[in-house]
Legacy VTK file of the C-alpha trace (Angstrom):
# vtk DataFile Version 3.0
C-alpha trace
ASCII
DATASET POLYDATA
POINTS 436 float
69.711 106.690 92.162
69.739 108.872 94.793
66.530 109.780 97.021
67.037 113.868 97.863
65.438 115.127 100.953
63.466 118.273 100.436
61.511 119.240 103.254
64.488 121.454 105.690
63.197 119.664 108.706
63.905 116.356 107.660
66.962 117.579 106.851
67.852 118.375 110.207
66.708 115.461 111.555
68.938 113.771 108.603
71.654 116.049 110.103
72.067 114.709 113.479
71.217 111.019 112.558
74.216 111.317 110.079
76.557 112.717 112.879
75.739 109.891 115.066
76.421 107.606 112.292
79.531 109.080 111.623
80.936 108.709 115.062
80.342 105.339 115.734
82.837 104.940 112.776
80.544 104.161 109.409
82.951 103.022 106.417
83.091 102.106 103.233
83.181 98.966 101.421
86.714 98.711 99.396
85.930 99.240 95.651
88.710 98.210 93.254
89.416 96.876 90.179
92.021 97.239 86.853
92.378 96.885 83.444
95.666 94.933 82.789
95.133 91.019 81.909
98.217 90.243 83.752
100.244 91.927 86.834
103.289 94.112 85.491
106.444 92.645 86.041
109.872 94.638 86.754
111.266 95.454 83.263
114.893 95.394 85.080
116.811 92.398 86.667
115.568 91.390 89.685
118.169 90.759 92.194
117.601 87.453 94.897
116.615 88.741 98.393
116.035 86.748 101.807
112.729 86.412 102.431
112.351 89.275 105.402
109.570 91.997 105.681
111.155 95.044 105.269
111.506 97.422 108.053
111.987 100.747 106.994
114.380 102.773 108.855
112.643 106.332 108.487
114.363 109.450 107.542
111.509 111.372 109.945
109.182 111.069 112.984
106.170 112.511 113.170
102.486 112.726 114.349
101.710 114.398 111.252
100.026 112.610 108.183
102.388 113.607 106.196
105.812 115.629 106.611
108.186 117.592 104.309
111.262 115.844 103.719
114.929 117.297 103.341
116.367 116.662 100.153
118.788 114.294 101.593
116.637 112.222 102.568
114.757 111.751 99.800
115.125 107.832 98.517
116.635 107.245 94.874
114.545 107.521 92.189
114.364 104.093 90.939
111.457 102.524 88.815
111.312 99.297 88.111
107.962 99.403 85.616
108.309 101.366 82.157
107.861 104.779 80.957
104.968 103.884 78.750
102.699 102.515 82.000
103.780 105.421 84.243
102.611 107.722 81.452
99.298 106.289 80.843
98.627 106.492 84.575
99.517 109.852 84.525
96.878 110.567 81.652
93.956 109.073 83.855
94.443 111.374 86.965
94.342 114.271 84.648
90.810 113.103 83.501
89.648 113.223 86.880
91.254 116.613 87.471
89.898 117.841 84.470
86.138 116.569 85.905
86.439 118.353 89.058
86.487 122.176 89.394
89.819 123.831 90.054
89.164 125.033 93.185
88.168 121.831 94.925
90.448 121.310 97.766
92.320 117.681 98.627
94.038 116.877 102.041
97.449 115.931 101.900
98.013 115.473 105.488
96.975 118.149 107.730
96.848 120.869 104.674
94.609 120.761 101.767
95.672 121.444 98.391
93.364 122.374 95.257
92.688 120.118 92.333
94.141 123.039 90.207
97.263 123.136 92.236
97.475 119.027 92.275
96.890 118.830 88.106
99.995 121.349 87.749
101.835 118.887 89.469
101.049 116.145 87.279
101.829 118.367 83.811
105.028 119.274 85.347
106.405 115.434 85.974
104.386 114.344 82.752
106.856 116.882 80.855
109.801 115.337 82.548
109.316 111.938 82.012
108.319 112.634 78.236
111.688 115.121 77.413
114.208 113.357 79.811
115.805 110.716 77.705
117.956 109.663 80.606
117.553 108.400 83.928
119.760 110.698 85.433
118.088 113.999 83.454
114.585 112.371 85.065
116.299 112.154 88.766
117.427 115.953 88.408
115.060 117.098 87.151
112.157 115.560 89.437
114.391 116.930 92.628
114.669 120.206 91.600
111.064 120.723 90.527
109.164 118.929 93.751
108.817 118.488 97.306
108.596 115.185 98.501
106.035 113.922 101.423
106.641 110.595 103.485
103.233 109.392 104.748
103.584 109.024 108.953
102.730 105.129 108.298
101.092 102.751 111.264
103.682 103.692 113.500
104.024 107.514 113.062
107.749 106.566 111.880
106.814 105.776 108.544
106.288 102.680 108.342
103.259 101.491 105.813
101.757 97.980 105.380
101.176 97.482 101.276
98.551 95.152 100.254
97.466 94.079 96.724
94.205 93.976 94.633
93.187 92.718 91.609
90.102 92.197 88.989
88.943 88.421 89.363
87.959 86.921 86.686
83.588 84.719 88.156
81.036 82.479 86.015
78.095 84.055 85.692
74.620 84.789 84.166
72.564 87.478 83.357
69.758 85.287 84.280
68.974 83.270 87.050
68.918 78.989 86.873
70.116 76.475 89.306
73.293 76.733 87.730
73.587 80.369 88.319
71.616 81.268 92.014
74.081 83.743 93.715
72.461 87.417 92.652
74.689 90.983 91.804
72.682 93.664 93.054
72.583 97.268 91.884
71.934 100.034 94.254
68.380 100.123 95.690
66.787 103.547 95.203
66.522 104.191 98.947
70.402 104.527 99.042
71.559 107.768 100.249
75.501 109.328 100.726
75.688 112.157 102.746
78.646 114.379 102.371
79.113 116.294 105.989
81.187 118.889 105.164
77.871 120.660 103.477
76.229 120.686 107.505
79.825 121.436 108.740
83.457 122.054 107.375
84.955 120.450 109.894
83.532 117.532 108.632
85.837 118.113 104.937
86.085 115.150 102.438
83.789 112.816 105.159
80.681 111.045 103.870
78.332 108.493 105.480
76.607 106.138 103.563
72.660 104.891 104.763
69.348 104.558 103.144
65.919 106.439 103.478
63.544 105.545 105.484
60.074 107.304 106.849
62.083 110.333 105.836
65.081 109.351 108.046
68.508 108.045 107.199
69.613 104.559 108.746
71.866 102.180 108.385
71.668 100.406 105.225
70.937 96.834 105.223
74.183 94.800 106.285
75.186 91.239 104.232
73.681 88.939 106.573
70.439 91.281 105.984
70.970 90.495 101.959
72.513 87.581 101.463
70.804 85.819 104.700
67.454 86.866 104.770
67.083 88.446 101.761
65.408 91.897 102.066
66.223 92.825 98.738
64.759 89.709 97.106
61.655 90.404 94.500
62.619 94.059 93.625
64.329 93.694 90.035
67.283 95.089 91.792
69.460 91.295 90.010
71.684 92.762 87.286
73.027 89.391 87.147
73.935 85.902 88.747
77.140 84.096 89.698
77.416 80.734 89.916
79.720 80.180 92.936
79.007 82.162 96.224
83.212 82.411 97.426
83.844 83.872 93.702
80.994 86.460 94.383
82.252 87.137 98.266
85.481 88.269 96.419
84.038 89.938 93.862
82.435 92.266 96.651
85.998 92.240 98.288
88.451 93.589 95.342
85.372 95.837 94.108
84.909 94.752 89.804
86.078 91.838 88.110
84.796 90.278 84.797
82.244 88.097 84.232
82.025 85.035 81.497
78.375 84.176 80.291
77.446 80.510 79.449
77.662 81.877 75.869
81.539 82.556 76.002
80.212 86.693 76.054
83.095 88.532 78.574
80.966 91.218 80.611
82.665 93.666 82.813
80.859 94.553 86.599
81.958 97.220 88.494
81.320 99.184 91.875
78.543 101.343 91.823
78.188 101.957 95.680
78.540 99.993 99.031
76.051 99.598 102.049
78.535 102.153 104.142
79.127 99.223 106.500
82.466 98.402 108.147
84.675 96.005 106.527
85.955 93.362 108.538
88.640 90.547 107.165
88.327 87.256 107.265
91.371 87.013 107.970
91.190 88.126 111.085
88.043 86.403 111.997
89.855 82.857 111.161
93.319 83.526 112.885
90.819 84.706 116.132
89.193 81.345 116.083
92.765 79.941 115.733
91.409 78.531 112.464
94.585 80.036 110.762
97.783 80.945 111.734
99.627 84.413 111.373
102.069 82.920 109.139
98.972 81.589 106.738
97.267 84.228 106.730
97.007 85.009 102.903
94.043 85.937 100.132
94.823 82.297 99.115
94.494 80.371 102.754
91.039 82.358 103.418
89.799 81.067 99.832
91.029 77.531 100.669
89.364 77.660 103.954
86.354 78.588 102.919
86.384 75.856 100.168
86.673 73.330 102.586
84.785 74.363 105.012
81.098 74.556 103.156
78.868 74.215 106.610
81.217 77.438 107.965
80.607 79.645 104.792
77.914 81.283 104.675
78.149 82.093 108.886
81.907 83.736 108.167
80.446 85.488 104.926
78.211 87.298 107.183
80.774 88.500 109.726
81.637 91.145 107.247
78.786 93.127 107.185
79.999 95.150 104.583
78.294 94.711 101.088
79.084 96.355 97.361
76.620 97.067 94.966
77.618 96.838 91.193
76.587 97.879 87.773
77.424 96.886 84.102
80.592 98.493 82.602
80.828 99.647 79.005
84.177 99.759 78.881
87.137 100.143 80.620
87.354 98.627 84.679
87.258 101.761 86.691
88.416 102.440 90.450
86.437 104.764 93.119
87.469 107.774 91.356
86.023 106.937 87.958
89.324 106.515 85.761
90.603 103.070 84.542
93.547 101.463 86.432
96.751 100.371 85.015
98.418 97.080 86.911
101.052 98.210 88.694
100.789 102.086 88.622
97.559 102.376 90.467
97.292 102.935 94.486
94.397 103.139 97.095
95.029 104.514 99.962
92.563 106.733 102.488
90.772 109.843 100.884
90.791 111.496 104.653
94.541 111.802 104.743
95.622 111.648 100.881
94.618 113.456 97.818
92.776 111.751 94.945
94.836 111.017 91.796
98.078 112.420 93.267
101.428 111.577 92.241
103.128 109.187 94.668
106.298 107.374 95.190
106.747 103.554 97.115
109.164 101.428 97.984
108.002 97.569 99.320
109.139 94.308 98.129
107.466 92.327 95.622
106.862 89.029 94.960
108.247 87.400 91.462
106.813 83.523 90.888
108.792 80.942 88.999
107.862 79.930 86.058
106.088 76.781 87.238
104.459 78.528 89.788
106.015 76.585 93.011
108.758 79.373 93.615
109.038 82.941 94.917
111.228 85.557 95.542
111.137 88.255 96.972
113.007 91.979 95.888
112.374 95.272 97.089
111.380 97.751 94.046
110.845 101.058 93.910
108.482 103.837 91.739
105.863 106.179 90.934
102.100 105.396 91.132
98.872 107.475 90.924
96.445 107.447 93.941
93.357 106.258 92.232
91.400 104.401 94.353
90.106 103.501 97.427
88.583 101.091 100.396
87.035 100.032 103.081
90.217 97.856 104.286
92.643 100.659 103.018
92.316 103.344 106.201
94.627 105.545 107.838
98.506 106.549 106.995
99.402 103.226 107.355
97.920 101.841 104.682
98.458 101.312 100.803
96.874 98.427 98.152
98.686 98.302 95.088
96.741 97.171 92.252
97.944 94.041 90.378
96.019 93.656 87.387
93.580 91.201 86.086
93.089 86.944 86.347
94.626 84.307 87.989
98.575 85.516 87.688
97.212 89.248 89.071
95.876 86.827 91.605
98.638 85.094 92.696
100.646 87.928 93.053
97.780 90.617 94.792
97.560 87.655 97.592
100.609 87.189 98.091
101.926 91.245 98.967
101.341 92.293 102.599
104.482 94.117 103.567
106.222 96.805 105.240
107.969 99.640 102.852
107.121 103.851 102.524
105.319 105.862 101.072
105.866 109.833 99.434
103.668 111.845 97.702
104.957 114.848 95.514
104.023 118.233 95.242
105.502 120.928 92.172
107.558 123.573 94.192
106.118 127.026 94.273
108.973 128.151 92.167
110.126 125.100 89.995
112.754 125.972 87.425
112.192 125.438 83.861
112.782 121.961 81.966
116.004 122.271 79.555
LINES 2 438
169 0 1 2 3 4 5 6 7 8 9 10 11 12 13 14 15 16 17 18 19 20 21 22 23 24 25 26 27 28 29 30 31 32 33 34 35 36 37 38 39 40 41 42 43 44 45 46 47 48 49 50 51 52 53 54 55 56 57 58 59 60 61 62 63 64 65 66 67 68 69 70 71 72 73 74 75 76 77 78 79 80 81 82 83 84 85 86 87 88 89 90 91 92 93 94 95 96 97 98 99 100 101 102 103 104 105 106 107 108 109 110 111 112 113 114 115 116 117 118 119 120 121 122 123 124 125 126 127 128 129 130 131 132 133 134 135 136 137 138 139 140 141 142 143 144 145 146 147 148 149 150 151 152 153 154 155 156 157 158 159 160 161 162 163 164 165 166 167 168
267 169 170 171 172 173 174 175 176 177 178 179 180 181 182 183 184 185 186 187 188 189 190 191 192 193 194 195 196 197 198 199 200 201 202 203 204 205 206 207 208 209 210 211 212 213 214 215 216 217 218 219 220 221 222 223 224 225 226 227 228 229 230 231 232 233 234 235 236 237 238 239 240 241 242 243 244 245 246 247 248 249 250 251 252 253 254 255 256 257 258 259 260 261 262 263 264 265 266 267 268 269 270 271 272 273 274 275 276 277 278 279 280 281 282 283 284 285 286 287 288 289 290 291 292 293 294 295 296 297 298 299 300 301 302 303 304 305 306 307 308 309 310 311 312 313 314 315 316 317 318 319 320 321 322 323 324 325 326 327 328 329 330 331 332 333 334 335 336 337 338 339 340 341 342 343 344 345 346 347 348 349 350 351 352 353 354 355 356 357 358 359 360 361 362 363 364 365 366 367 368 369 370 371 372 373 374 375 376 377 378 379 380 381 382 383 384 385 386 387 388 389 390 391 392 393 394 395 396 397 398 399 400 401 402 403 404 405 406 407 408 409 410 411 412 413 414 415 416 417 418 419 420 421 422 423 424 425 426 427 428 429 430 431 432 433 434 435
């Protein structure tokens, strides 16, 4: 629940506190999640590949966010997932476009596009994909209808690091006993999000998060302020209790996950809003104490290290002083946007530079694990995805996390994808000629 400021001099006052929040660089918590029980594997043959990072070799070089790209240079039009998960994606950015009035604008790079504009662009592929029988119709027919956008990437060349997510599966309670100590919080009232293109336009699709207090907005409270001294302790604010703190630090990481009662009762938990605080990796906390090595670094080495490292925990816990606050789902696991995900299909990627729900294109390589688990290899995939979600490790044009699905396998494979590949988002031509 929101606190609303009514008195117009606190508001001004609220004014230039937010503005000094937002330059020294306030961010959001990631908040991610998905519905799948497993990750989506290629429905196609999957072709052996060495195991090298791709590199890219862009068709374009630019300081833009995004730039147009000739039809030449547009990539083939391969996708490895089916039609059936594509289409279903499809169906849950149109329920956020059909939330959001019309005429509310999206960046997509430098220009900003409206939701109506961005929904059209959605009907028109969903109508190809549903009448084109063949994948050479599809390919046509998708060229001649849209422009295609390659992101500028980390390097302004195109070149964009892909990351994975997934919705763990933690023990829990929806009461507290020894068994269960480690408490989910909701949002405390005091919360507050500030969206600063209403003081200034300049400021478009830019919001700082804080809490209320003496009729000011502050920082919110950061982890170590929760979890370590625990300011939020005796306010009712528990919506329920994990029993193992590293499960519940990743929990806050990937954003939702599901939680199983000591009853066998499957509940789902889900973002409801973060303390605004920067994210930091561990990752990068352990290889800077040279407790990891750039090689190791993996979702899987951080859990390990933390595992065996029990008198380190809770100090590294704290170094990300980023914190998410969650709430009960009814139904299906949602992403920051408010639609359910589908493993596979589903991107985030940064809401300053890209628009929500959009249609995109990517090309990476992708993990595929033996089936005892020991092996891997690696093969470079291409296809479409929705932009669905976001997060507080996802910023910039350089940056993508692709969501994997739900469990242990979604797991495996969400920890194991950080590499190089592109990334195009596509946009109905002002004159698109009809579907035959």
């Amino acid at each position: 629940m929101l606190i609303k400021i009514k008195n117009n001099s606190i508001l001004v006052i609220a004014f230039f506190l937010v503005i000094s929040l937002f330059i020294t660089g306030c961010a959001a918590q990631r908040n991610l999640k998905g519905e799948s029980k497993t990750q989506v594997q290629p429905s196609k043959p999957i072709p052996k590949t060495p195991e090298k990072t791709i590199s890219p070799k862009p068709s374009i070089i630019s300081k833009a966010p995004l730039t147009l790209v000739a039809p030449e240079d547009i990539p083939p039009l391969l996708d490895d997932l089916d039609k059936d998960s594509l289409l279903a994606a499809i169906e849950n950015s149109l329920l956020f476009y059909s939330r959001v009035n019309a005429e509310t604008r999206y960046p997509m790079g430098t220009e900003y596009y409206t939701a109506g504009e961005l929904k059209e662009t959605l009907l028109a592929f969903q109508e190809i994909v549903k009448k084109c029988e063949s994948d050479e119709c599809t390919k046509k027919s998708i060229m001649a209808a849209f422009d295609f956008y390659k992101a500028a990437g980390r390097d302004q060349q195109g070149t964009v690091l892909f990351t994975g997510y997934f919705e763990p599966i933690i023990q829990g309670s929806l009461e507290r006993n020894d068994a269960y100590p480690f408490p989910v919080y909701r949002p405390p009232e005091e919360t507050v999000v500030v969206h600063l293109d209403r003081f200034n336009k300049k400021y478009e699709g830019e919001t700082v998060t804080g809490r209320l207090f003496n009729g000011e907005i502050v920082p919110h409270y950061s982890r170590e302020d929760i979890d370590g001294k625990g300011v939020l302790k005796g306010r009712n604010l528990e919506i329920a209790w994990a029993a193992d703190s590293i499960e519940l630090f990743f929990l806050h990481i990937q954003g939702s996950g599901i939680m199983e009662l000591p009853d066998g009762r499957k509940i789902r938990i889900g973002y409801a809003r973060s303390n605004g605080r920067p994210f930091r990796g561990l990752a990068g906390i352990l290889l800077e104490q040279g407790k990891i090595t750039e090689k190791e670094i993996s979702h899987e080495a951080v859990k390990t290290y933390l595992q065996d490292h029990p008198e380190e925990r809770r100090e590294l816990m704290h170094k990300n002083p980023s914190y998410v606050f969650f709430r009960i789902l009814d139904g299906e696991n949602v992403g920051s946007h408010n639609v359910p995900l589908t493993a596979g299909r589903t991107i985030a990627t940064d809401p300053k530079y890209f628009p929500k729900g959009a249609l995109a294109f990517i090309k990476l390589r992708m993990p595929v694990f033996s089936e005892d688990g020991n092996g891997v290899n690696w093969t470079p995939i291409s296809r479409f995805v929705l932009n669905q979600d976001a997060g507080g490790a996802i910023k910039g044009t350089g940056r993508v996390d692709l969501f994997c699905g739900t469990g242990v396998d979604a797991e495996r494979v969400a920890g194991s994808i950080r590499e190089e590949g592109a990334l195009y988002f596509l946009l109905k031509k002002k004159t698109s000629p009809a579907l035959k």
